[in-house]
PAMARBA-135442 format. One record per residue: residue number from 1; residue in one letter; chain; x, y, z of N, C-alpha, C in turn. Coordinates in nm, 3 decimals. Layout:
<pts>
+-----+-----+-------+---------+---------+---------+---------+---------+---------+---------+---------+---------+
|   n | res | chain |      nu |      nv |      nw |     cau |     cav |     caw |      cu |      cv |      cw |
+-----+-----+-------+---------+---------+---------+---------+---------+---------+---------+---------+---------+
| NUM |   A |     A |       X |       Y |       Z |       X |       Y |       Z |       X |       Y |       Z |
...
+-----+-----+-------+---------+---------+---------+---------+---------+---------+---------+---------+---------+
</pts>
This chain:
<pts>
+-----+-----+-------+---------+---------+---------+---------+---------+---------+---------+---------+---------+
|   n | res | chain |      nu |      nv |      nw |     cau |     cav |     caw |      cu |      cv |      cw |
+-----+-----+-------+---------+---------+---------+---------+---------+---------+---------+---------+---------+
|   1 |   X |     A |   7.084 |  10.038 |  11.424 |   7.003 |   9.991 |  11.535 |   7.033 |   9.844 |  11.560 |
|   2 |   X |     A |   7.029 |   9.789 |  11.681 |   7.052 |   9.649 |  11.741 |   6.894 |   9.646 |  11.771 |
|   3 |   X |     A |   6.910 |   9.523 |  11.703 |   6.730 |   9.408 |  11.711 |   6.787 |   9.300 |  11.763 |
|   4 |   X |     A |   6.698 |   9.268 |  11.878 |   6.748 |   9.133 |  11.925 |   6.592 |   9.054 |  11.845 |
|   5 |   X |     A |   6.697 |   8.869 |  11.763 |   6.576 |   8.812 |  11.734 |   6.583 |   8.657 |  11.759 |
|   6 |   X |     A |   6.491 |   8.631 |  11.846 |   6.494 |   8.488 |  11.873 |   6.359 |   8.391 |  11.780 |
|   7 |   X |     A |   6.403 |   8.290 |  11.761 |   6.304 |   8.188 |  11.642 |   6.290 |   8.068 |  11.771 |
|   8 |   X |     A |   6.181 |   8.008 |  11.764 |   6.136 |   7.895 |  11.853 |   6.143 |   7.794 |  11.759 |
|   9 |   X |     A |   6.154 |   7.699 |  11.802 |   6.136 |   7.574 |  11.787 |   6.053 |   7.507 |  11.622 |
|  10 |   X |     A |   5.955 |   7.618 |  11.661 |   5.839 |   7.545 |  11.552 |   5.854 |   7.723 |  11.463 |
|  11 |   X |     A |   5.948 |   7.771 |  11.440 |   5.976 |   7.848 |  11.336 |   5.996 |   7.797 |  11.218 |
|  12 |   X |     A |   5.962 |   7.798 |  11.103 |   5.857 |   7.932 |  11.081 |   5.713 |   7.939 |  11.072 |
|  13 |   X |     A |   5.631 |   7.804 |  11.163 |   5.502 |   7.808 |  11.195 |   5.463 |   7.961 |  11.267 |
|  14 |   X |     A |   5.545 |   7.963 |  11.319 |   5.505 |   8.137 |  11.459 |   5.669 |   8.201 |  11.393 |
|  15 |   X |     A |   5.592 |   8.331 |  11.420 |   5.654 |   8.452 |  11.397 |   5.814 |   8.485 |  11.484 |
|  16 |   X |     A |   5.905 |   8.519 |  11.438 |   6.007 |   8.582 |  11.526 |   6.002 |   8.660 |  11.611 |
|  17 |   X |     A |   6.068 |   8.638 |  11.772 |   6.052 |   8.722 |  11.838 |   6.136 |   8.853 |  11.837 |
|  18 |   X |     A |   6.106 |   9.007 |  11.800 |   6.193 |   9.060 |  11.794 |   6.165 |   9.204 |  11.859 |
|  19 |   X |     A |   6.283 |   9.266 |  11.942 |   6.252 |   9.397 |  11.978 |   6.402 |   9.462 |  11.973 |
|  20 |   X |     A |   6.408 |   9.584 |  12.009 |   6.516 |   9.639 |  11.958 |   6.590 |   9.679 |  12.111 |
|  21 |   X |     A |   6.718 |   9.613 |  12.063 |   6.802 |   9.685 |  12.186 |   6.853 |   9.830 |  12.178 |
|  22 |   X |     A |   6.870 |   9.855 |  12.123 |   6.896 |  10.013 |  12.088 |   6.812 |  10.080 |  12.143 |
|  23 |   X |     A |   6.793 |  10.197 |  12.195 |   6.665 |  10.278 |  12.253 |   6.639 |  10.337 |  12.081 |
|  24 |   X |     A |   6.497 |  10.324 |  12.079 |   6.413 |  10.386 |  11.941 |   6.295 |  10.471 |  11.996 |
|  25 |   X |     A |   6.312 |  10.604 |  11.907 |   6.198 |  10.710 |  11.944 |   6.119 |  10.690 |  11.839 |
|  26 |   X |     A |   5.972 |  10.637 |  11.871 |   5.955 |  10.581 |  11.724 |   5.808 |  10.573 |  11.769 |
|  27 |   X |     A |   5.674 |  10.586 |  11.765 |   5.584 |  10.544 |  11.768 |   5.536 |  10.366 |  11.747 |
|  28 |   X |     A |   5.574 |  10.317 |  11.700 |   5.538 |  10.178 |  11.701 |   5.646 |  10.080 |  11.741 |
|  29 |   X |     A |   5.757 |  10.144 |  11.886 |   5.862 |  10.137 |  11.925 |   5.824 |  10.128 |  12.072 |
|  30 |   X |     A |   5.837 |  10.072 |  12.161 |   5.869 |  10.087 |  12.273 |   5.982 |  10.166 |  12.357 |
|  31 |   X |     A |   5.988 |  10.326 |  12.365 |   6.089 |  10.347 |  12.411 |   6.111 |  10.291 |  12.497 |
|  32 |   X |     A |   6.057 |  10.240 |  12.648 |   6.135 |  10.184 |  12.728 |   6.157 |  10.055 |  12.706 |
|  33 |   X |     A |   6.095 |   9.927 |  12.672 |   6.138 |   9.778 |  12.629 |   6.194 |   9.777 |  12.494 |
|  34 |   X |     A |   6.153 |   9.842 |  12.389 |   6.216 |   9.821 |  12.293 |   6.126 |   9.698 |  12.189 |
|  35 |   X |     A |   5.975 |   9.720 |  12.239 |   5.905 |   9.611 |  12.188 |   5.815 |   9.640 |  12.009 |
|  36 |   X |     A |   5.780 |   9.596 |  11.957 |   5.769 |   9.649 |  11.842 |   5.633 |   9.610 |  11.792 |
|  37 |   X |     A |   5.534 |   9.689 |  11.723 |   5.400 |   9.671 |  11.699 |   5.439 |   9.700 |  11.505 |
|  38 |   X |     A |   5.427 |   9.547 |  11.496 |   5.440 |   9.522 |  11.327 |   5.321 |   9.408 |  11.330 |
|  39 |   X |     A |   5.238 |   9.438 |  11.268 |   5.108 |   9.338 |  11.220 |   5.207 |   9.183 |  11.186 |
|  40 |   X |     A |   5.299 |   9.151 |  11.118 |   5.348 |   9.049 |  11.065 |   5.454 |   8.951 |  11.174 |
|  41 |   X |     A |   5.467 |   8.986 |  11.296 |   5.526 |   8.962 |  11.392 |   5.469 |   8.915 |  11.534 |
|  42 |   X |     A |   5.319 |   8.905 |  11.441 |   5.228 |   8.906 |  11.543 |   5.081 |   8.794 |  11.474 |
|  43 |   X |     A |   4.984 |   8.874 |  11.416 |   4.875 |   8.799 |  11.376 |   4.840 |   8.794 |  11.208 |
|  44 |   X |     A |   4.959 |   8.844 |  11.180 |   4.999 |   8.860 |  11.009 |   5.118 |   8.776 |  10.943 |
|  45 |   X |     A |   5.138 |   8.655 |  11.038 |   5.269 |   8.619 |  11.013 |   5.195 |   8.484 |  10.959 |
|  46 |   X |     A |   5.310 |   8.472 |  10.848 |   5.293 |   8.317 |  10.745 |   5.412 |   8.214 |  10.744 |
|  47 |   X |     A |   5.367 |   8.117 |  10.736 |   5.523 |   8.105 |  10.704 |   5.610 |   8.105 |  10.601 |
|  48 |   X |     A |   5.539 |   8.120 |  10.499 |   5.566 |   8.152 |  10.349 |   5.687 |   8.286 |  10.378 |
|  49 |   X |     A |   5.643 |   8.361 |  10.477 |   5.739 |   8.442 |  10.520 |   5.910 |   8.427 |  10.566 |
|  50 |   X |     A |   6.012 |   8.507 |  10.554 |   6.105 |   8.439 |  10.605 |   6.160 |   8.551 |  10.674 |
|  51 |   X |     A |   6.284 |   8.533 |  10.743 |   6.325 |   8.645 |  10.832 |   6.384 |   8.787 |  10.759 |
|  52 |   X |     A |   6.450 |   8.805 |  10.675 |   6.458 |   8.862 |  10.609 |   6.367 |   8.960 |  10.566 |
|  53 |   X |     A |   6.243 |   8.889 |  10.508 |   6.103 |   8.948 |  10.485 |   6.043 |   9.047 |  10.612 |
|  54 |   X |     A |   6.099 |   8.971 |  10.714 |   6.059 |   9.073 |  10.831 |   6.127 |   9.174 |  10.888 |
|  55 |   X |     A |   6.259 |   9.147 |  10.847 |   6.337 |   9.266 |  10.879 |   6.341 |   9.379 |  10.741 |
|  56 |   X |     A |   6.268 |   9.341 |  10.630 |   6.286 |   9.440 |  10.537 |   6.114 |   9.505 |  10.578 |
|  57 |   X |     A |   6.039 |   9.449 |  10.622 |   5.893 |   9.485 |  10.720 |   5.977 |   9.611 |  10.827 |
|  58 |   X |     A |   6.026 |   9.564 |  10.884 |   6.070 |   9.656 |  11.000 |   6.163 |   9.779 |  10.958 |
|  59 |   X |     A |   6.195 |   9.743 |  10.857 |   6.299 |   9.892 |  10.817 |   6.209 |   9.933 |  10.711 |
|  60 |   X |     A |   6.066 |   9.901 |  10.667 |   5.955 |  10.035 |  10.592 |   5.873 |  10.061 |  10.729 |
|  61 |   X |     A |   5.872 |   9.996 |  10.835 |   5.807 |  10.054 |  10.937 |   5.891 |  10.163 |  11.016 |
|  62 |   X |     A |   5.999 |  10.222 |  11.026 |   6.102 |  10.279 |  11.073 |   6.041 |  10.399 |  10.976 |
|  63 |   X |     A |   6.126 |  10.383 |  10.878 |   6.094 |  10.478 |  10.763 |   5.914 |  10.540 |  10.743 |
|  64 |   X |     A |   5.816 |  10.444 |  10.768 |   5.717 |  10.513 |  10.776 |   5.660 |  10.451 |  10.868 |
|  65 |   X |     A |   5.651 |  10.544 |  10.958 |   5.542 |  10.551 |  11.119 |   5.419 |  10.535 |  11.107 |
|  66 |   X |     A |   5.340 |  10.462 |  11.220 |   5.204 |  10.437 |  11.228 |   5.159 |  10.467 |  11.324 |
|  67 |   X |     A |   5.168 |  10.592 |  11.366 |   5.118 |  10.674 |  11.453 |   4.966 |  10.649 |  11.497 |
|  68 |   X |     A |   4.906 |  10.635 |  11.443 |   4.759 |  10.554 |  11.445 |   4.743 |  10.435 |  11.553 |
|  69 |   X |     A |   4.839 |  10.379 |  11.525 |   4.848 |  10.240 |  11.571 |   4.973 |  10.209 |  11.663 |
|  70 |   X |     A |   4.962 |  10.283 |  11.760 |   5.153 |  10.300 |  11.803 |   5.152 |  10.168 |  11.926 |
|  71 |   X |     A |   5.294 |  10.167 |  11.933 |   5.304 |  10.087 |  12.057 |   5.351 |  10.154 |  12.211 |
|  72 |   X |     A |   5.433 |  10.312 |  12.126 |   5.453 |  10.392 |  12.271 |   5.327 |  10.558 |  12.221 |
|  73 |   X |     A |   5.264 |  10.555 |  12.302 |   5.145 |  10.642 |  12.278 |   5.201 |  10.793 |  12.273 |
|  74 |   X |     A |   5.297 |  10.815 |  12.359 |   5.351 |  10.930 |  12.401 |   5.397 |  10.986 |  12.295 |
|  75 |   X |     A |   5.510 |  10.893 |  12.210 |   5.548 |  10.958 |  12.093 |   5.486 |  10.946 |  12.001 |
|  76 |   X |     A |   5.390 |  10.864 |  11.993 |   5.287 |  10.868 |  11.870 |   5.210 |  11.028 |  11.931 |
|  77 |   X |     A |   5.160 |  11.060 |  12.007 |   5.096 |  11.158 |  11.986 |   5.186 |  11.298 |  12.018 |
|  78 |   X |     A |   5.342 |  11.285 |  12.062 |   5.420 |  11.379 |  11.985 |   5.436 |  11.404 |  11.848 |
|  79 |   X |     A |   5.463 |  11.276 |  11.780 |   5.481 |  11.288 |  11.675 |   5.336 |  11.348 |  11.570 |
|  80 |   X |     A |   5.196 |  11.347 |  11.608 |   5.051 |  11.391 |  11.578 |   5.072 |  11.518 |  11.620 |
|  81 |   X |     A |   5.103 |  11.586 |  11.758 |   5.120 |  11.758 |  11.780 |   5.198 |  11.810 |  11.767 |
|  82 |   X |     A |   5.346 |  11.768 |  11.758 |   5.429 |  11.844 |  11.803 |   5.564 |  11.761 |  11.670 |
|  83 |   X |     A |   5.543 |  11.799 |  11.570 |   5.651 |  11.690 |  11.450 |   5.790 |  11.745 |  11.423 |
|  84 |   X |     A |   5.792 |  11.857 |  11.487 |   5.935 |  11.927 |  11.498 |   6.026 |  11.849 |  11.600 |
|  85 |   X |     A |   5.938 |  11.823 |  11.670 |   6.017 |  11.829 |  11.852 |   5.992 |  11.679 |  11.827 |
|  86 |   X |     A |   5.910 |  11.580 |  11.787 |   5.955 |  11.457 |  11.761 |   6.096 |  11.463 |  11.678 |
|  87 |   X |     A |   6.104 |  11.494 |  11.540 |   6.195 |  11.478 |  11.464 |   6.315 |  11.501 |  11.542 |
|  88 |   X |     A |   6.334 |  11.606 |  11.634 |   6.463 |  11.636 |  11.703 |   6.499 |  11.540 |  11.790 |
|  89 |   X |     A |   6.362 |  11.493 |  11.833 |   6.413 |  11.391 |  11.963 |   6.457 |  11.253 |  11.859 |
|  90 |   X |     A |   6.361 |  11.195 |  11.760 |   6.417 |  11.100 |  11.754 |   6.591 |  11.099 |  11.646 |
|  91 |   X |     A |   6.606 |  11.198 |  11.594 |   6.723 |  11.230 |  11.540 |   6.845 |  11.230 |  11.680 |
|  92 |   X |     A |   6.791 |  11.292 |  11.790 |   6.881 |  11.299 |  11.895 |   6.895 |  11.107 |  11.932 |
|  93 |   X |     A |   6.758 |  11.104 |  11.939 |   6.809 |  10.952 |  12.017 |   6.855 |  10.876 |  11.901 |
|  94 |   X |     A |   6.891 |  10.842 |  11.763 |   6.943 |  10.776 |  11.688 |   7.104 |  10.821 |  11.701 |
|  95 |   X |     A |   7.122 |  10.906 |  11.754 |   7.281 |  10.983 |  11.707 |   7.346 |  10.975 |  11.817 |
|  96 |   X |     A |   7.252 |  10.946 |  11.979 |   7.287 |  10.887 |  12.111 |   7.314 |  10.756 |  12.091 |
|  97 |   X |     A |   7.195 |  10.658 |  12.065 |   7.138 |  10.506 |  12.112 |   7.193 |  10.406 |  11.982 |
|  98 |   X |     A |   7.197 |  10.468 |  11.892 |   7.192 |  10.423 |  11.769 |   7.338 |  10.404 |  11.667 |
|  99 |   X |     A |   7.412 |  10.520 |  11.721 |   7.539 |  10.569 |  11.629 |   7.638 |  10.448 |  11.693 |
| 100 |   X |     A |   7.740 |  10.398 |  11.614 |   7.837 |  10.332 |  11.646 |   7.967 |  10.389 |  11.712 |
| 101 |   X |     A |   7.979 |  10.551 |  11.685 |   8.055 |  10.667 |  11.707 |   8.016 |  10.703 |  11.807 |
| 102 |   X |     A |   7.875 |  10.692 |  11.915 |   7.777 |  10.764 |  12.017 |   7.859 |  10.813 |  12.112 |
| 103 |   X |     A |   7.984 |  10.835 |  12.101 |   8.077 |  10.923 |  12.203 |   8.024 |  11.063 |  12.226 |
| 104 |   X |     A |   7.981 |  11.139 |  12.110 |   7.983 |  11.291 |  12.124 |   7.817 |  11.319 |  12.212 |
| 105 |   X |     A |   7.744 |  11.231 |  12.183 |   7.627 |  11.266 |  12.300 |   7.657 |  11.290 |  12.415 |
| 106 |   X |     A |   7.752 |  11.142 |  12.447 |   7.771 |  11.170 |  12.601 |   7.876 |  11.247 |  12.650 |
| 107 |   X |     A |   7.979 |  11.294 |  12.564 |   8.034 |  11.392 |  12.575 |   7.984 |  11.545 |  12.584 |
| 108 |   X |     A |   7.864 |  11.561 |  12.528 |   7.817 |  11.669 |  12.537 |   7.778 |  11.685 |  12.691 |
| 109 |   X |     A |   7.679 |  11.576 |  12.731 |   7.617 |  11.525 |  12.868 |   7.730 |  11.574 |  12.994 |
| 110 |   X |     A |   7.820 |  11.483 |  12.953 |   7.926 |  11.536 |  13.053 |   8.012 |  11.651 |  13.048 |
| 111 |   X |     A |   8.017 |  11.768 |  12.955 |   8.032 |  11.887 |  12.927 |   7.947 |  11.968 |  13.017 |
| 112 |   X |     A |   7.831 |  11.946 |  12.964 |   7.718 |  12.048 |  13.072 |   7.667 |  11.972 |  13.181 |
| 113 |   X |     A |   7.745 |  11.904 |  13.261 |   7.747 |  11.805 |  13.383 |   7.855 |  11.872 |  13.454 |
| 114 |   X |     A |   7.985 |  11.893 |  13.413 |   8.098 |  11.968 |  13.460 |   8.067 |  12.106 |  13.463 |
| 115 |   X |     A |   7.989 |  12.218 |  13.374 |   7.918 |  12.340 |  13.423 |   7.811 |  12.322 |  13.541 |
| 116 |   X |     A |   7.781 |  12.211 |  13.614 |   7.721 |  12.238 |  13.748 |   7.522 |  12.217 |  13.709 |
| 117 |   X |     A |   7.517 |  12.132 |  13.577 |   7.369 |  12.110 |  13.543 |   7.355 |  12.000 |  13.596 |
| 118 |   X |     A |   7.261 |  11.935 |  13.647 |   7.212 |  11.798 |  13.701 |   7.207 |  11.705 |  13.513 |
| 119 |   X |     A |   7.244 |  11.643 |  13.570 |   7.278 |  11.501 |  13.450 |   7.099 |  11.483 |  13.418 |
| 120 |   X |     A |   7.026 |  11.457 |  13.457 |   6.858 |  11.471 |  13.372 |   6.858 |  11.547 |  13.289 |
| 121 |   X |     A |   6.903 |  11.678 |  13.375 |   6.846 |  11.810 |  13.305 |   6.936 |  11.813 |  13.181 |
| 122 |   X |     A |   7.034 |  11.805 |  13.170 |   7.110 |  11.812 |  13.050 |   7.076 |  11.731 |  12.913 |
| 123 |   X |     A |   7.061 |  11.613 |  12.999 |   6.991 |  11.517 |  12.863 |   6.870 |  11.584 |  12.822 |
| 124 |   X |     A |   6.740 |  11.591 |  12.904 |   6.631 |  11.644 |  12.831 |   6.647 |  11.790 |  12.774 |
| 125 |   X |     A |   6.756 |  11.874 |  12.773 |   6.807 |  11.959 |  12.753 |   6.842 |  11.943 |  12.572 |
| 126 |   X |     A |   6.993 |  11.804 |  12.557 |   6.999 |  11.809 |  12.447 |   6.887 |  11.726 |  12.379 |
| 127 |   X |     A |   6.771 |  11.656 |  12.411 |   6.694 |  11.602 |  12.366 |   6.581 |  11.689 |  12.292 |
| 128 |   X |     A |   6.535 |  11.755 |  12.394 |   6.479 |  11.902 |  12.329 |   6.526 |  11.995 |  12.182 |
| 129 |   X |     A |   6.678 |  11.994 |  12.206 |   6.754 |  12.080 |  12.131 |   6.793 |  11.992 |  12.013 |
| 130 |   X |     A |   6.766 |  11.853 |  12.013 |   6.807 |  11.756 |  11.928 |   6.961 |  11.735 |  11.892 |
| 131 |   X |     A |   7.019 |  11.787 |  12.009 |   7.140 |  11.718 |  12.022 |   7.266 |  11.873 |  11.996 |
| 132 |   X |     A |   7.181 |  11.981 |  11.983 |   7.270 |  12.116 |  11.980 |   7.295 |  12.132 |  12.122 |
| 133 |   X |     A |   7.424 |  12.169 |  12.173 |   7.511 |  12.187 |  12.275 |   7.490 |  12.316 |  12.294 |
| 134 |   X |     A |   7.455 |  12.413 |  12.239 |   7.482 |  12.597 |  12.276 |   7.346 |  12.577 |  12.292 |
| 135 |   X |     A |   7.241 |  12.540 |  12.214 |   7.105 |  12.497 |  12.219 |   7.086 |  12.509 |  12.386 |
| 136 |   X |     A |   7.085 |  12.362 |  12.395 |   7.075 |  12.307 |  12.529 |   7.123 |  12.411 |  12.649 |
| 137 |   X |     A |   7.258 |  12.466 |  12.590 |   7.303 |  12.564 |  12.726 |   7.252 |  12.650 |  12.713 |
| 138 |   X |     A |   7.205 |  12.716 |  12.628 |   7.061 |  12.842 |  12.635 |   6.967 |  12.834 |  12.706 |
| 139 |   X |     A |   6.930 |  12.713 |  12.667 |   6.755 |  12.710 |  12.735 |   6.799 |  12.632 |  12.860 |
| 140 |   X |     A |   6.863 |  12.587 |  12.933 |   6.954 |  12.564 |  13.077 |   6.994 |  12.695 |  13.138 |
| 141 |   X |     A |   7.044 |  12.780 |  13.068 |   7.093 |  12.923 |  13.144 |   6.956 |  13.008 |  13.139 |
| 142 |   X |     A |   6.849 |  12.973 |  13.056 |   6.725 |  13.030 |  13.050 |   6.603 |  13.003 |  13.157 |
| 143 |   X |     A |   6.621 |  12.887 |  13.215 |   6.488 |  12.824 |  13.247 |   6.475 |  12.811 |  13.227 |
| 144 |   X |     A |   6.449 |  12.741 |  13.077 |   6.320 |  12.673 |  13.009 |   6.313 |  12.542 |  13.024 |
+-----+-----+-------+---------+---------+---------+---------+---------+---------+---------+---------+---------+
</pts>
C-alpha cells in the first residue's frame, strides 16, 4: 500500500498527516479519499511518539479492523453483514490497488470489456467474485 505522509512544521507537537494513496477496502479507510480513522493521528497523538510508531499503529489497524468505529460506514457494515463478500472485495481491491504486479486485474477488466460487458459491470463483477474471471463471467452471462 502507498501512504502519503506529510509532518508540519511544529512536528512532533501535532500528529502526521496521513492517508493512503492506494484505494483500501477497509472500514477505518476511506475508500474514496483514502483518509484514515486511527485515534493516534488525531486526539491520541504525543510526541513521545515517532513516525514509525505510527506506521507500525497503522499496519495493526489494517490487520485488525474497527468496524465499530469506521471511517467508510459502507464497508464497516459490509464487513458486520456480509464478511465473505467483504473479504473478497477487499482481497480483490488489494490485488487491483495494492499489488506492484496489478496488471492481471486490469487485464481481466479488459478481457470481459472485449466480450461486449460495459467496463462498470465487469469490475463490480470481478469485485463481487473477488477477482475470479469465470466467476465474474457467470454471474455476467447470468444476470446477477
Amino acid at each position: 500500500f502507498k501512504v502519503d505522509i506529510k509532518l508540519e512544521s511544529s512536528y512532533p507537537f501535532v500528529p502526521p498527516k496521513m492517508t493512503f494513496l492506494s484505494k483500501v477496502w477497509h472500514p477505518n479507510v476511506s475508500s474514496q479519499s483514502g483518509a484514515i480513522c486511527l485515534d493516534i493521528l488525531k486526539d491520541q497523538w504525543s510526541p513521545a511518539l515517532t513516525l514509525k510508531t505510527a506506521l507500525l499503529c497503522l499496519q495493526a489497524l489494517l490487520a485488525s479492523p474497527q468496524p465499530d468505529d469506521p471511517q467508510d460506514a459502507v464497508v464497516a457494515k459490509q464487513y458486520l453483514d456480509d464478511f465473505e463478500t467483504y473479504k473478497k472485495t477487499a482481497r480483490y481491491w488489494t490485488e487491483a490497488f495494492a499489488n506492484p504486479k496489478a496488471d492481471a486485474p486490469n487485464e481481466k477488466v479488459e478481457r470481459i470489456v472485449e466480450m461486449g460487458f460495459e467496463r462498470a459491470k465487469a469490475i463490480q463483477a470481478l469485485q463481487r467474485c473477488g477477482g475470479d474471471e469465470n466467476a465474474a463471467l457467470e454471474q455476467l452471462l447470468g444476470g446477477a
